[in-house]
PDB file of N, CA, C and O in Angstrom:
ATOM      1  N   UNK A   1     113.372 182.851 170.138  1.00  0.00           N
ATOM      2  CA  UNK A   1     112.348 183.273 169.219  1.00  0.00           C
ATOM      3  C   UNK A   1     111.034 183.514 169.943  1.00  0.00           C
ATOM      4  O   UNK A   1     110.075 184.075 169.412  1.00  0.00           O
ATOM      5  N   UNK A   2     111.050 183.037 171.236  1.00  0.00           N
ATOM      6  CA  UNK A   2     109.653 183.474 172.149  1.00  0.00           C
ATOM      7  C   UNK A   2     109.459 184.625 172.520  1.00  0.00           C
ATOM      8  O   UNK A   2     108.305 185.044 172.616  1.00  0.00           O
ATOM      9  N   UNK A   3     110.741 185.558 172.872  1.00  0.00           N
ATOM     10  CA  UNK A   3     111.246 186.629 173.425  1.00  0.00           C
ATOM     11  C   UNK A   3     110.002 187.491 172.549  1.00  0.00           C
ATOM     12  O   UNK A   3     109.078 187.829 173.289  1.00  0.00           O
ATOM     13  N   UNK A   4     109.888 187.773 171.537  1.00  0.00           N
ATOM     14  CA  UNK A   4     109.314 188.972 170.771  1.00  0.00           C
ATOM     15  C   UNK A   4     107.646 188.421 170.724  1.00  0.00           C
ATOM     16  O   UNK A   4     106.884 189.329 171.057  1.00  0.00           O
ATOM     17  N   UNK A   5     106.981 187.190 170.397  1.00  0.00           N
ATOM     18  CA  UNK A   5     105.870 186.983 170.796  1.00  0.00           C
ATOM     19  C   UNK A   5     105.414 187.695 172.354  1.00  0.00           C
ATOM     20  O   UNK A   5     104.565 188.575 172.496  1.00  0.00           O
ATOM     21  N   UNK A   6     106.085 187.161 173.254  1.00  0.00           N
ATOM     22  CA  UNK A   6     105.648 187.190 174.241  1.00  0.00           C
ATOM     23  C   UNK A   6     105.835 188.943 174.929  1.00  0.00           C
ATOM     24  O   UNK A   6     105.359 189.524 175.904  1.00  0.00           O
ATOM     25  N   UNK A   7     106.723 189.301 173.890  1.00  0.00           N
ATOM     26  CA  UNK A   7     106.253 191.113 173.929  1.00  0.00           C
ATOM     27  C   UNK A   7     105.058 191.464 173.371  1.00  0.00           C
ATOM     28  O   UNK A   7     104.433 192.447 173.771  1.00  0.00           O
ATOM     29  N   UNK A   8     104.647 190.703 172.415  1.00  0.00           N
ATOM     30  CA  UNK A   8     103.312 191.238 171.454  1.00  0.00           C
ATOM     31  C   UNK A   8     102.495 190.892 172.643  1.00  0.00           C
ATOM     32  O   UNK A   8     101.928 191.844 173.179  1.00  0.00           O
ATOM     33  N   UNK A   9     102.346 189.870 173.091  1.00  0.00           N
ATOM     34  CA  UNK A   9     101.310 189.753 174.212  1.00  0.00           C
ATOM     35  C   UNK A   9     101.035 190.660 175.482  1.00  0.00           C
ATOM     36  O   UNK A   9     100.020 191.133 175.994  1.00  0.00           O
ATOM     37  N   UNK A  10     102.041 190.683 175.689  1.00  0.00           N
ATOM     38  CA  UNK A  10     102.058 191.747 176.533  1.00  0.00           C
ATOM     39  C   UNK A  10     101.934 193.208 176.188  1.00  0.00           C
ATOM     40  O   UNK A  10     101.824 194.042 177.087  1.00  0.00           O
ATOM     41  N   UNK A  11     101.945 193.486 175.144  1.00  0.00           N
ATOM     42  CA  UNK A  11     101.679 194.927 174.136  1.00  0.00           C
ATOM     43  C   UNK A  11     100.283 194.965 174.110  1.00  0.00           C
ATOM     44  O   UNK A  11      99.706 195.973 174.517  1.00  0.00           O
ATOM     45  N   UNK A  12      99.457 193.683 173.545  1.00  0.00           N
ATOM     46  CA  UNK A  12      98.221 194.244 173.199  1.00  0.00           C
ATOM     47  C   UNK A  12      97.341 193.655 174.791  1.00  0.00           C
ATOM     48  O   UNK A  12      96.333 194.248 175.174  1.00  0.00           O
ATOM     49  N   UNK A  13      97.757 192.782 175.348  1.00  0.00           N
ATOM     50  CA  UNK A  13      96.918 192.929 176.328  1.00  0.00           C
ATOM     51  C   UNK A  13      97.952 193.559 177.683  1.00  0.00           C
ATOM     52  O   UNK A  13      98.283 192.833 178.620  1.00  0.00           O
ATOM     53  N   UNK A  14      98.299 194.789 177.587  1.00  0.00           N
ATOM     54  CA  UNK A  14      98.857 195.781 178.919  1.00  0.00           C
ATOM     55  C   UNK A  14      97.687 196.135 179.984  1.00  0.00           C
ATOM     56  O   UNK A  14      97.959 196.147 181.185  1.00  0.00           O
ATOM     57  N   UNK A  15      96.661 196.360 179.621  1.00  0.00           N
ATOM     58  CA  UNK A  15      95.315 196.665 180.317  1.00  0.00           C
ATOM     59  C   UNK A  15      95.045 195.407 181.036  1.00  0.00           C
ATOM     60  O   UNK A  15      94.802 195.556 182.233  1.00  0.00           O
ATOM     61  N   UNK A  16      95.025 193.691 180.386  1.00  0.00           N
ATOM     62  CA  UNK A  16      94.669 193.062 181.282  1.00  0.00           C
ATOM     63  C   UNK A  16      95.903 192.339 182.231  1.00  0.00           C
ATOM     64  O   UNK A  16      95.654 191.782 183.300  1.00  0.00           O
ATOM     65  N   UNK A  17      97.234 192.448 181.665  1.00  0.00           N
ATOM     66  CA  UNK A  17      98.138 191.429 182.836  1.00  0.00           C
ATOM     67  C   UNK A  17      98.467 192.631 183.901  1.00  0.00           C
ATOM     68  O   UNK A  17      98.807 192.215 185.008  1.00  0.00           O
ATOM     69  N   UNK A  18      98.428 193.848 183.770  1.00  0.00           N
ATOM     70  CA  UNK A  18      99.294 195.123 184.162  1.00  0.00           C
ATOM     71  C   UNK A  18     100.500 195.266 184.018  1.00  0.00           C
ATOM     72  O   UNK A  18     101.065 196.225 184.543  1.00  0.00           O
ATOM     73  N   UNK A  19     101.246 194.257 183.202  1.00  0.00           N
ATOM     74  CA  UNK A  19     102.694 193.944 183.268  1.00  0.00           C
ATOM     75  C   UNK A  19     102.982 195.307 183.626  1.00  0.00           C
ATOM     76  O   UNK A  19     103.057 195.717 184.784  1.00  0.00           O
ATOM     77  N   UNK A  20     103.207 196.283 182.135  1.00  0.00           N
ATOM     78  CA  UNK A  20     103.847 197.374 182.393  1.00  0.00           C
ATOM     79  C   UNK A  20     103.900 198.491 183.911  1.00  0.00           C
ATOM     80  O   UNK A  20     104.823 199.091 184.461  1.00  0.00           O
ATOM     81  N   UNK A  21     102.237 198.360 184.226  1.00  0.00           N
ATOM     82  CA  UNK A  21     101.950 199.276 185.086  1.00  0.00           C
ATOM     83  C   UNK A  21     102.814 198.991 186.212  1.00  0.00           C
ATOM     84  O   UNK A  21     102.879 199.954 186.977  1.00  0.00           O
ATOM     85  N   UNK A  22     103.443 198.072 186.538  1.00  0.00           N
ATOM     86  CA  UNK A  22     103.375 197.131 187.892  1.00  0.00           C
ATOM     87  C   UNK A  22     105.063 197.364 187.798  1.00  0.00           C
ATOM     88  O   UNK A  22     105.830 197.503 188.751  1.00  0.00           O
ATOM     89  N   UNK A  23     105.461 197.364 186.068  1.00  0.00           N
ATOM     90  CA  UNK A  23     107.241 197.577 186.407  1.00  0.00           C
ATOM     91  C   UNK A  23     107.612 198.840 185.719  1.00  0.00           C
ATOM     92  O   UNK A  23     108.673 198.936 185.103  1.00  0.00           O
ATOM     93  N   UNK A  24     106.643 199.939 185.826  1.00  0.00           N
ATOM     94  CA  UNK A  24     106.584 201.193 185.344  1.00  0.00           C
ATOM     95  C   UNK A  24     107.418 201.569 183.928  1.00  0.00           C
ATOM     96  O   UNK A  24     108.295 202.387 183.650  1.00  0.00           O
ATOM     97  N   UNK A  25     106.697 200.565 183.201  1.00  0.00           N
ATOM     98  CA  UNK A  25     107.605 200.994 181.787  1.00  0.00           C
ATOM     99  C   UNK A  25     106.120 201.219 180.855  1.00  0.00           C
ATOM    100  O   UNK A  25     104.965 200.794 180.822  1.00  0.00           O
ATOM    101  N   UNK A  26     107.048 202.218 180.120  1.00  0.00           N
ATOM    102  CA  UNK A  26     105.602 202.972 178.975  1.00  0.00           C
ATOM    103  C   UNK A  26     105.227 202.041 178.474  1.00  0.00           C
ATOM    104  O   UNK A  26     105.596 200.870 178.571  1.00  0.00           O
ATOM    105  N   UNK A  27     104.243 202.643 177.737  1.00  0.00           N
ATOM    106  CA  UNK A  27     103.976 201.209 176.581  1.00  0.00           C
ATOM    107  C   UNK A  27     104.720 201.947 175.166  1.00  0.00           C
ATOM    108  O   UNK A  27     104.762 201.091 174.282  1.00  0.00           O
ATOM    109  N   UNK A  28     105.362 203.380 174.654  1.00  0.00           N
ATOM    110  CA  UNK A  28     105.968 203.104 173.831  1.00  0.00           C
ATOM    111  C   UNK A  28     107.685 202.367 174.291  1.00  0.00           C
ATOM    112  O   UNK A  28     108.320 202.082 173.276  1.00  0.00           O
ATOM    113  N   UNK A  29     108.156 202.172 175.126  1.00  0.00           N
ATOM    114  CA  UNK A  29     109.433 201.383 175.448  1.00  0.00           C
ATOM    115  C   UNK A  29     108.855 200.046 175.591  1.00  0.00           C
ATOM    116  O   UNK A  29     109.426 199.178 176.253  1.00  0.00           O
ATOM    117  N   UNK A  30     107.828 199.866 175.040  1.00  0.00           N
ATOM    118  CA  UNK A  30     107.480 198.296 175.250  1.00  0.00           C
ATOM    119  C   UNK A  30     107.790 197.902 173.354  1.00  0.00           C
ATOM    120  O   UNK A  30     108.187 196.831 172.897  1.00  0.00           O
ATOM    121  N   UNK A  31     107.495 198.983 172.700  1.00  0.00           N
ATOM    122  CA  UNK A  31     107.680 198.849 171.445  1.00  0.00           C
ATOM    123  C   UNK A  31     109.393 198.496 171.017  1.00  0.00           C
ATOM    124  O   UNK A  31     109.760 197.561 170.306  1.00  0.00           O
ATOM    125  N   UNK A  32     110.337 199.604 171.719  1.00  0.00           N
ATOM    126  CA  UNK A  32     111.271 199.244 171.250  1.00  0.00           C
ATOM    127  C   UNK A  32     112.103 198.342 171.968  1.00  0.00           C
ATOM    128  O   UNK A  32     113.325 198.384 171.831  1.00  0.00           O
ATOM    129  N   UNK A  33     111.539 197.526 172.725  1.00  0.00           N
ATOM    130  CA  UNK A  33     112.293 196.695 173.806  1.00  0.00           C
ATOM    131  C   UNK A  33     111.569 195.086 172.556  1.00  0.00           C
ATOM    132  O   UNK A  33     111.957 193.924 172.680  1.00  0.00           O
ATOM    133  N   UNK A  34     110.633 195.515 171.617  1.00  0.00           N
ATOM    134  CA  UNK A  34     109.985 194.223 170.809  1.00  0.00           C
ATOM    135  C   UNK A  34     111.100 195.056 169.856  1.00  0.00           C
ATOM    136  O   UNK A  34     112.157 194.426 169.808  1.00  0.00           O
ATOM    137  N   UNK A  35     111.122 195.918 169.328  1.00  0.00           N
ATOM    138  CA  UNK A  35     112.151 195.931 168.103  1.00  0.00           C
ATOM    139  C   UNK A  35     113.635 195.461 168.210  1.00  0.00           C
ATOM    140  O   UNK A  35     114.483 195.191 167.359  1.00  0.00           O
ATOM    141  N   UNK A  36     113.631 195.463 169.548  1.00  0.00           N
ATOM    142  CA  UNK A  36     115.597 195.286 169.902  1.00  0.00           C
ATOM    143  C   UNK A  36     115.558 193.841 169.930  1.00  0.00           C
ATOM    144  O   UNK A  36     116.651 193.284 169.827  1.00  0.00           O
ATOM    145  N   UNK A  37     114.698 193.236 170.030  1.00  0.00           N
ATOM    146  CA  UNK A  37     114.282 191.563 170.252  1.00  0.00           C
ATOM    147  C   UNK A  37     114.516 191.228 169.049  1.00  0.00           C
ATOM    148  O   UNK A  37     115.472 190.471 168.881  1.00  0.00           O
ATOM    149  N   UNK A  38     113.589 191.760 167.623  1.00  0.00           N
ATOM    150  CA  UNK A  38     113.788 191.273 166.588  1.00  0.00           C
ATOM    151  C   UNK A  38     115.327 191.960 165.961  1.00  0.00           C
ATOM    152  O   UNK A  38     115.743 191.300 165.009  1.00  0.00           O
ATOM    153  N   UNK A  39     115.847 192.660 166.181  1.00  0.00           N
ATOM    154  CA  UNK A  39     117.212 193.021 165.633  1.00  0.00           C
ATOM    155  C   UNK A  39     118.357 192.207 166.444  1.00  0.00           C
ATOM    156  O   UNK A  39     119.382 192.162 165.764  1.00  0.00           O
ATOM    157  N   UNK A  40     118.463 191.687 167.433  1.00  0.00           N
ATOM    158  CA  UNK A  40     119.783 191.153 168.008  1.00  0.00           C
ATOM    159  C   UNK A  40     119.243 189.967 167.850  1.00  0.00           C
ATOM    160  O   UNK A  40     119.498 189.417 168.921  1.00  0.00           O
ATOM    161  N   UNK A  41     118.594 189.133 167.129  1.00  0.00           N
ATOM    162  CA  UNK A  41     118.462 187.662 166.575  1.00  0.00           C
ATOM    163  C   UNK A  41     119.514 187.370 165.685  1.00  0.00           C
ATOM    164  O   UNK A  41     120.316 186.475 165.953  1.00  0.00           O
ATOM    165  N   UNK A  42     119.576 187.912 164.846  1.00  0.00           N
ATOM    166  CA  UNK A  42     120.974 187.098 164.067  1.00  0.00           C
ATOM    167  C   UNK A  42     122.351 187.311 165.065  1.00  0.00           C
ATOM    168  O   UNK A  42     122.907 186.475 165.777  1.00  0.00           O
ATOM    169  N   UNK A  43     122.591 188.347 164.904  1.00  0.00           N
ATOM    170  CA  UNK A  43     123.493 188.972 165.977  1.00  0.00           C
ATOM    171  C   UNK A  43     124.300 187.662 166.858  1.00  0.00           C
ATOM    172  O   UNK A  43     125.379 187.069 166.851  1.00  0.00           O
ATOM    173  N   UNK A  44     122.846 187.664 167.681  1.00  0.00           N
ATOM    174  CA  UNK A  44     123.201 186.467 169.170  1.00  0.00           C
ATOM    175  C   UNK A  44     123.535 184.972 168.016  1.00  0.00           C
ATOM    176  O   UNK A  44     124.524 184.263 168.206  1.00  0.00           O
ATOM    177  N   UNK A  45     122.554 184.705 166.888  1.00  0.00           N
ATOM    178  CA  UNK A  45     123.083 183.495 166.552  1.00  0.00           C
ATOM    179  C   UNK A  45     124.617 183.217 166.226  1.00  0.00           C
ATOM    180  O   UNK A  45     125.345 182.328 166.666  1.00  0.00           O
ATOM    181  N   UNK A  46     124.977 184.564 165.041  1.00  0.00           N
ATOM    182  CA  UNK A  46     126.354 184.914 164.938  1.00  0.00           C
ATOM    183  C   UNK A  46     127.206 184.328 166.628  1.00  0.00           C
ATOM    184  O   UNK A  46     127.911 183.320 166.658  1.00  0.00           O
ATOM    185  N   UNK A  47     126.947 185.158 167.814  1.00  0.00           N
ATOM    186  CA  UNK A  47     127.650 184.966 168.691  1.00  0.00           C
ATOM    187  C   UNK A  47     127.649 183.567 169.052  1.00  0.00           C
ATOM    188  O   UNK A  47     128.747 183.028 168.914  1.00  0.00           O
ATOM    189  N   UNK A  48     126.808 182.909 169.435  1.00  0.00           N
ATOM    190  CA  UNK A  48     126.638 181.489 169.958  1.00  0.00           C
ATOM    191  C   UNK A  48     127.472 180.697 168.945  1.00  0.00           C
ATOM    192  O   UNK A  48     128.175 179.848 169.493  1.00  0.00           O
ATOM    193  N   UNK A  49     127.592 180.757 167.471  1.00  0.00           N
ATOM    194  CA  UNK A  49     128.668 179.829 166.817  1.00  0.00           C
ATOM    195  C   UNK A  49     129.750 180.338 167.404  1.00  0.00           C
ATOM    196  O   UNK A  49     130.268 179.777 168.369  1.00  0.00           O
ATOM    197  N   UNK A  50     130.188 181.399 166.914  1.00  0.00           N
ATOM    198  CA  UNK A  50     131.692 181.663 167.704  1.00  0.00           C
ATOM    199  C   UNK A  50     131.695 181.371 168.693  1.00  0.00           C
ATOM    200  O   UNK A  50     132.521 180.462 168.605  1.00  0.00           O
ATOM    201  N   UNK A  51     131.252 181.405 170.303  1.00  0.00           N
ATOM    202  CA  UNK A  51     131.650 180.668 171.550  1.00  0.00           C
ATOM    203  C   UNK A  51     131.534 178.934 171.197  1.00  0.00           C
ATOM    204  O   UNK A  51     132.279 178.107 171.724  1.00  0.00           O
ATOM    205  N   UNK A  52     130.814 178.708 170.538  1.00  0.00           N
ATOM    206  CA  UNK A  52     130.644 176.985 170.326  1.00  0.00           C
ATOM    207  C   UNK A  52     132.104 176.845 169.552  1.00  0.00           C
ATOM    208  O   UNK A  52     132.655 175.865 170.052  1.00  0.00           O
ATOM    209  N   UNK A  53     132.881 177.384 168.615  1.00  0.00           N
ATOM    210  CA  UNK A  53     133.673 177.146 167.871  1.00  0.00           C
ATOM    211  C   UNK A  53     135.326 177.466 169.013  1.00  0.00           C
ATOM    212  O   UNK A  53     136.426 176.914 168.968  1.00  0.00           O
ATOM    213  N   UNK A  54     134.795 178.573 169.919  1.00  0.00           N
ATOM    214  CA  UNK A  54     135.915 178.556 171.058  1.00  0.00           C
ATOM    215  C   UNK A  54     135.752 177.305 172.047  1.00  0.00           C
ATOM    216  O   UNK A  54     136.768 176.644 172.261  1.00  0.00           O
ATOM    217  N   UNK A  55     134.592 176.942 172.644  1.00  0.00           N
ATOM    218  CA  UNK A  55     134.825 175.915 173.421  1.00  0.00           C
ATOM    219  C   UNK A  55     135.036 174.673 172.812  1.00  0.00           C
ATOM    220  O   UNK A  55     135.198 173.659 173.490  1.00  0.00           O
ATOM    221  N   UNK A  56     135.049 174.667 171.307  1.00  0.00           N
ATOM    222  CA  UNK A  56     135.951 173.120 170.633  1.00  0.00           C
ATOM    223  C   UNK A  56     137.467 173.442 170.612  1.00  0.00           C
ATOM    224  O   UNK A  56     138.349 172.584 170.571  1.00  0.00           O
ATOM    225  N   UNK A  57     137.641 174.629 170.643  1.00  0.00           N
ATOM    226  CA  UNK A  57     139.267 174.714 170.110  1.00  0.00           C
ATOM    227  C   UNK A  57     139.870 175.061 171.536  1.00  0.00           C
ATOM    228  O   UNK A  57     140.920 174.481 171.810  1.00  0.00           O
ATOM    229  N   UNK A  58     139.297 176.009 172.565  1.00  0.00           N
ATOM    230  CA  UNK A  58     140.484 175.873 173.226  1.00  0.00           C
ATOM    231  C   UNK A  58     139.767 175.107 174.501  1.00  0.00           C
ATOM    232  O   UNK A  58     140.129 175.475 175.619  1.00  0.00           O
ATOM    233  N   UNK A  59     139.049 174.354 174.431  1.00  0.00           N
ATOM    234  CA  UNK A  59     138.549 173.182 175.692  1.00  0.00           C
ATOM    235  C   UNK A  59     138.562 171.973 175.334  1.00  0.00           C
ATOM    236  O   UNK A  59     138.614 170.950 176.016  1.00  0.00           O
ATOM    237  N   UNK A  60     138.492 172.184 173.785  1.00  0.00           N
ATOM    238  CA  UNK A  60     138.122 170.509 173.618  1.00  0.00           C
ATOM    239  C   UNK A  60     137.201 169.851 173.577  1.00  0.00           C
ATOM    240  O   UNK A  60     137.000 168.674 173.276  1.00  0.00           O
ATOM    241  N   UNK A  61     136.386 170.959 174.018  1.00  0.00           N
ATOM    242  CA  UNK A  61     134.495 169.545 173.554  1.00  0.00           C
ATOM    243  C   UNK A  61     133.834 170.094 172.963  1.00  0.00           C
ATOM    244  O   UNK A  61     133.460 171.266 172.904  1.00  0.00           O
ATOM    245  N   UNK A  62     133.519 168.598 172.122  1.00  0.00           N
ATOM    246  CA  UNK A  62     133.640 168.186 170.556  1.00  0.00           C
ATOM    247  C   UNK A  62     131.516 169.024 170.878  1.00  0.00           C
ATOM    248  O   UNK A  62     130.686 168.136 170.681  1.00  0.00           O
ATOM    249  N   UNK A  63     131.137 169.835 171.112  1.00  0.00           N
ATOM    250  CA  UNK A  63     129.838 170.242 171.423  1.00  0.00           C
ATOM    251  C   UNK A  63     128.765 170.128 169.774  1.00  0.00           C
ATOM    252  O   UNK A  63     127.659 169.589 169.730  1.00  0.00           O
ATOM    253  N   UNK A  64     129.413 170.727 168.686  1.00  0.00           N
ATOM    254  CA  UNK A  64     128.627 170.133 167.292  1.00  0.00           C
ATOM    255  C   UNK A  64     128.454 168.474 166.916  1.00  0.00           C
ATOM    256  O   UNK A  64     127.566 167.796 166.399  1.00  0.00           O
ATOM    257  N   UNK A  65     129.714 168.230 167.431  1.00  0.00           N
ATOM    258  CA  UNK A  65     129.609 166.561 167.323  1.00  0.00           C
ATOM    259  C   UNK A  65     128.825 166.147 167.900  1.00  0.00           C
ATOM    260  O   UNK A  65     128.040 165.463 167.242  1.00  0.00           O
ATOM    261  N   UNK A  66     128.462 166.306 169.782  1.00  0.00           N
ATOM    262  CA  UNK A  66     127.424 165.602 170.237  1.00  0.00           C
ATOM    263  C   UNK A  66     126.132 166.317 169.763  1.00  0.00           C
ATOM    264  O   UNK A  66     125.150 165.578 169.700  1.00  0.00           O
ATOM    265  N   UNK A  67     125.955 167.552 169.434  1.00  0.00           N
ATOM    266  CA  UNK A  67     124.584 168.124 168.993  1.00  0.00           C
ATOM    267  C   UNK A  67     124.199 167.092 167.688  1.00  0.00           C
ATOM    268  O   UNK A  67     123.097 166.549 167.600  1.00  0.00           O
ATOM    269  N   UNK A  68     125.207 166.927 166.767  1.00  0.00           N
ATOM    270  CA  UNK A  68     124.301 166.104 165.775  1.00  0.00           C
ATOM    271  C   UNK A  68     124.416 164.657 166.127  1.00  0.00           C
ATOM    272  O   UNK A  68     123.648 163.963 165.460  1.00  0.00           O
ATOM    273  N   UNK A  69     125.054 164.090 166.866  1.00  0.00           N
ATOM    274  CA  UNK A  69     124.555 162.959 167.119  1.00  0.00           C
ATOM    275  C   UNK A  69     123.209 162.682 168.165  1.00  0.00           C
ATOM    276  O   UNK A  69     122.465 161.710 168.290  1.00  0.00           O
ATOM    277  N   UNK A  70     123.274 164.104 168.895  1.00  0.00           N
ATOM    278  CA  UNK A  70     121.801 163.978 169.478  1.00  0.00           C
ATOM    279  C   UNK A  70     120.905 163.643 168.473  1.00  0.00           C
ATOM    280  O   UNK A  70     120.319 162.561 168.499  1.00  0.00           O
ATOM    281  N   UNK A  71     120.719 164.545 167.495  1.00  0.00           N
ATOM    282  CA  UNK A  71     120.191 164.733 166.408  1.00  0.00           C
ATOM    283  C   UNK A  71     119.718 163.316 165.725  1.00  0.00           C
ATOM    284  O   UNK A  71     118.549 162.975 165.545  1.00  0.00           O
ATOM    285  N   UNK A  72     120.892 162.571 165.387  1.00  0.00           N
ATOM    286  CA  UNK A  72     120.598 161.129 164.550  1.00  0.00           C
ATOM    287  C   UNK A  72     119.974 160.402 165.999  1.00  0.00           C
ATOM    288  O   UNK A  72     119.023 159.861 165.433  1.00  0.00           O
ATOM    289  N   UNK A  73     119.858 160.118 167.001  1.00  0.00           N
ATOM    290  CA  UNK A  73     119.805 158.851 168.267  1.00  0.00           C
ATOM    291  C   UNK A  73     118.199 159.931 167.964  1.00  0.00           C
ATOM    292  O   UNK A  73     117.397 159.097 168.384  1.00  0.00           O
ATOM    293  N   UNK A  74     117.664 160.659 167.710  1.00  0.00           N
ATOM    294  CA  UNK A  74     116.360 161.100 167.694  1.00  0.00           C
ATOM    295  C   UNK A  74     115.726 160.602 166.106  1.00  0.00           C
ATOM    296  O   UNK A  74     114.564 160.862 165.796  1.00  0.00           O
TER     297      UNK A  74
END
């Protein structure tokens, strides 16, 4: 979720970090490199359950189990 802030920052201040200038990208591909950020968010969450739901079934670790018991020991 930092990914797209830290494009806005770099969007409105391009003049002072030089990001862009320095890795020769426009500043409109700075726009859609922040729009592709906010569209493949669900997407990637979608993906990350399914690999979490493959490495319980065909590895065996129990990875939701220890996430929420992290969870309660906090």
């Amino acid at each position: 979720m930092l990914i797209p802030v830290t494009l806005l920052l770099i969007i409105a201040f391009a003049n002072e970090t030089k990001i862009p200038q320095n890795y020769e990208i426009r500043q409109g591909d700075l726009w859609y490199y922040f729009f592709f950020t906010i569209v493949i968010i669900l997407p990637q969450y979608v993906v990350d359950i399914f690999l979490l739901h493959i490495l319980e079934v065909v590895h065996g670790y129990k990875c939701y189990d220890y996430l929420t018991y992290c969870d309660y020991r906090v």
